[in-house]
Structures are given as C-alpha cells and as structure tokens.
N, C-alpha and C positions, 0 to 999 in steps of 0.2 A: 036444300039450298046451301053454297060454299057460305062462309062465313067472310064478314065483308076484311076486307086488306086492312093491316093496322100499317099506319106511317110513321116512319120514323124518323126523322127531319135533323140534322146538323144544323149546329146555330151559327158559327163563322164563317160566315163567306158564302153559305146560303142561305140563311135570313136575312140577316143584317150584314153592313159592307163594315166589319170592325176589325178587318184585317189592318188596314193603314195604318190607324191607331196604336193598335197594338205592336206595329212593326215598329213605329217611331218611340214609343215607350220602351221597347225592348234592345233597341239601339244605344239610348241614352245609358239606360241602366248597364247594360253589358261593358259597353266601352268605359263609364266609369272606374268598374270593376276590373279593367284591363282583358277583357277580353272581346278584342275587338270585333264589332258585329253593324252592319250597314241594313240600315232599315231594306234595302234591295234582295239583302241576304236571306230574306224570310221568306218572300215568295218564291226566289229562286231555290231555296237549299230544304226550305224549312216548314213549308207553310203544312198547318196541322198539327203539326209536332207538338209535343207535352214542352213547356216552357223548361223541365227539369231535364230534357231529351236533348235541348238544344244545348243545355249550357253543360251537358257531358260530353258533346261533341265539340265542343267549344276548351273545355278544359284541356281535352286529349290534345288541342292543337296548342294551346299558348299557356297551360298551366294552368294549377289548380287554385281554388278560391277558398279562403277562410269560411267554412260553412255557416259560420254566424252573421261575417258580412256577408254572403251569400243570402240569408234569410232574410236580415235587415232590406237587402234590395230588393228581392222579391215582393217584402209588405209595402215597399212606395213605389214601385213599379204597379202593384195590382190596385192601388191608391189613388195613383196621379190617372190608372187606363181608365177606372168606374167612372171618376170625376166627369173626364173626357170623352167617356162613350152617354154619358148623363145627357152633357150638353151636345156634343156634336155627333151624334151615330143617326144613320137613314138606312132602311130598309134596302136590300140587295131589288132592283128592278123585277117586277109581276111577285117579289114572293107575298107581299099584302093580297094580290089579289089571286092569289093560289090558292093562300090558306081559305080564302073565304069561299073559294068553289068547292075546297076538300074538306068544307066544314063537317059534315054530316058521317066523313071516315073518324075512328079511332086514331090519336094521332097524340106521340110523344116526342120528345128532343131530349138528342143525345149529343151529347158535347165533351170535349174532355176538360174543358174550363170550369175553374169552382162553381158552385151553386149560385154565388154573391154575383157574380159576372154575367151567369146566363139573366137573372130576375134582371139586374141591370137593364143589359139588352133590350128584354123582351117590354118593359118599361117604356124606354125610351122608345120604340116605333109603335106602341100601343098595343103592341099582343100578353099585356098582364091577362090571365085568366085564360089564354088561347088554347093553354095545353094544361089546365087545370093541376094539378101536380104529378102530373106527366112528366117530371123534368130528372134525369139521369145527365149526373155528373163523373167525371172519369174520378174527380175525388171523394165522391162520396160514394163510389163502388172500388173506389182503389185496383183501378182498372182502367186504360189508355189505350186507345186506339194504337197503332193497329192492331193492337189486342182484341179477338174478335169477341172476349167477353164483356166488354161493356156493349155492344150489340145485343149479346143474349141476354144479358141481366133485363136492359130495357125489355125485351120480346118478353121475359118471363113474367116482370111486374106487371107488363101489361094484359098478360094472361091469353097470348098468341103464339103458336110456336114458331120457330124462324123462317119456315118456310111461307108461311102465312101474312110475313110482314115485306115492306118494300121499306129499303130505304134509302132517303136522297140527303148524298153529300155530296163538294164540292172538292175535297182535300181526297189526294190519292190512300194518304192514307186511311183515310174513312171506308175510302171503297174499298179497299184490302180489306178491311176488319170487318165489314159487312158480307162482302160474299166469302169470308171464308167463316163467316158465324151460318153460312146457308140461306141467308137474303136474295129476293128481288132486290137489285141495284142500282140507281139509278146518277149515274153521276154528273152533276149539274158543272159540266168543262166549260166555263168562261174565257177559258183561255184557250182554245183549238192550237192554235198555230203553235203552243211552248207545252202544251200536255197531251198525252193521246191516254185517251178512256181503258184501261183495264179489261181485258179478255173478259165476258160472262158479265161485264155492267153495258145496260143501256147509258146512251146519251140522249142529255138536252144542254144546252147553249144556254137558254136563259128560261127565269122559271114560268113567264106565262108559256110555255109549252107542256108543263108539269102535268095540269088537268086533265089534257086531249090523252096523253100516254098511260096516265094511272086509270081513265075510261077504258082505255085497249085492253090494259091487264085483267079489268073486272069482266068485259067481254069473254077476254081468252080462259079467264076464270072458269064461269058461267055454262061457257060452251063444254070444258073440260069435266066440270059433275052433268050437264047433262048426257055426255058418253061413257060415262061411268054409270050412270043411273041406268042407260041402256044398255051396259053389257059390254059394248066394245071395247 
C-alpha cells in the first residue's frame, strides 16, 4: 500500500485571512521609517515575501535604514501585528472545514513568519494542537521561501520525502518553493483575475474544494502502486 500524502499547509492567506493586518502594520511601520510603503503594496508587489525581503527592496529604492532603528521597528511592528491578529484574525473561508476532513492525513505548516506569529494565528481561529508541533518556521530553519528549503526541511521532519508530500499555498511564492523542492502543489489562487497559477501547480479558488482534490490524488495514488504491483 503507497503511504498516505503528508500536507503541508501555508499559514497566511490560506489559513487564516492575516494578510490585511499585516499589510496595515507593515505600512505604518515602513513609512515611519521613510520608506514609503501602502498597505496595497503588499498584495500587489509583495505578498509572501520575508518582511526582511521587502524592506531590501524598499531600501534599494529610497535609501537605507539605521539597522538598529530597523530592529527597533521590526519588534513593534511584530508587537502591535500578534496584538491584533489576537483580537481580530478569522479563518480564510472552508479552511476550518478542510482541515477537519483532512484530519486523518499527516499534516504540517510551513510559514516563513516566526514561530510566535504562526502559535498566535493558530490560537486565535482555534487550530492550537491541529498540527501538533508540526510547525516549520522560515526562522527557525533560517530558510525563506522561495527557497525551496524550508519545503524540504518540513518533508524531512516530517519523515516523508518530497515527492510524497502536497502542498497548499496561496503566495506564488510558496508555490515556487514547493515545486521546485519536488512537491504536489497545490495553489489556493483567491485571486484568478490579478494572479495565474504557476506551470506544474494545481488550482483551487477556495479551500472547501481542498478535500474533493487531495481525494483525486490518493485515488491517482492508489491506482499508481497498483500498476506497479502488477508490473506495468
């Protein structure tokens, strides 16, 4: 029998909707800093990005920042976002009720936000304990998407090789970092009309269609070692 799919889940923008948040945090803080940045900027320019990614592209355009006051923002920016993803963060639509169909798969999250941010998260829409400590941070592998190592880092802890694992992001560049770690892909495009899904990833719209598609794959699985087992 194949060995069942391990999942590998993104936690901004396909768990929880804490993209807003974060863009208006990251607005405030940036522009105070002088480097001006429109919470619009993030989805459009930036979404996914390592917050240290953004503000070297930021620097290249308007100048560089005192690295201390750079620090200094960094700690009330990721202060004022926990606060506020505490009280006001909801779940990305069907992904509660994804998780609880895919309960029975092996199933981690991979994020490139600190560790403190994802527990946050997962807190506030009730998934503490969901992924057991299944949790890969791009800081705590010192490794960032699109880097497709913190992909395999995850696969490795989890004790499945890459080929073995699917996983669903929402940020292109997830999907980059995924299929080129040798993932099933699956890219959760909310946006159709302003993003188009990457060569070699599957699409879904939104995640109650998640279940029906990770079914197809354990099918396509299934069918695959039984033509192997016969020889074909």
């Amino acid at each position: 029998m194949p060995r069942p799919l391990c999942l590998l889940f993104d936690c901004d923008g396909t768990l929880v909707d804490s993209e807003p948040l974060l863009a208006d945090e990251m607005a405030d803080s940036l522009t105070r800093l002088g480097l001006p940045f429109a919470a619009s900027d993030y989805a459009g320019e930036f979404r996914g990005a390592r917050f240290r990614n953004i503000v070297a592209v930021l620097e290249s355009r308007y100048g560089s920042i005192d690295p201390q006051r750079l620090a200094d923002a960094e700690t009330s920016m990721r202060t004022n976002l926990n606060r506020r993803l505490a009280d006001e963060l909801q779940p990305i639509d069907g992904a509660l009720e994804a998780l609880a169909q895919l309960a029975d798969y092996p199933c981690g999250l991979v994020s490139n936000g600190p560790e403190s941010k994802i527990r946050t998260s997962l807190a506030a829409v009730g998934l503490t304990g969901h992924f057991a400590d299944n949790l890969f941070s791009g800081y705590s592998a010192q490794c960032w998407k699109p880097d497709p190592g913190l992909y395999l880092h995850a696969a490795s802890r989890m004790g499945y090789p890459p080929e073995a694992c699917v996983a669903i992001d929402d940020g292109l560049v997830g999907v980059q970092a995924a299929l080129n770690a040798g993932m099933t892909v699956i890219h959760l495009n909310r946006f159709p009309d302003a993003e188009e899904t990457p060569e070699g990833a599957l699409t879904i719209t939104c995640m109650h269609q998640l279940p029906t598609v990770i079914g197809q794959l354990v099918r396509l699985q299934a069918l695959e070692a039984r033509q192997v087992a016969q020889g074909r």
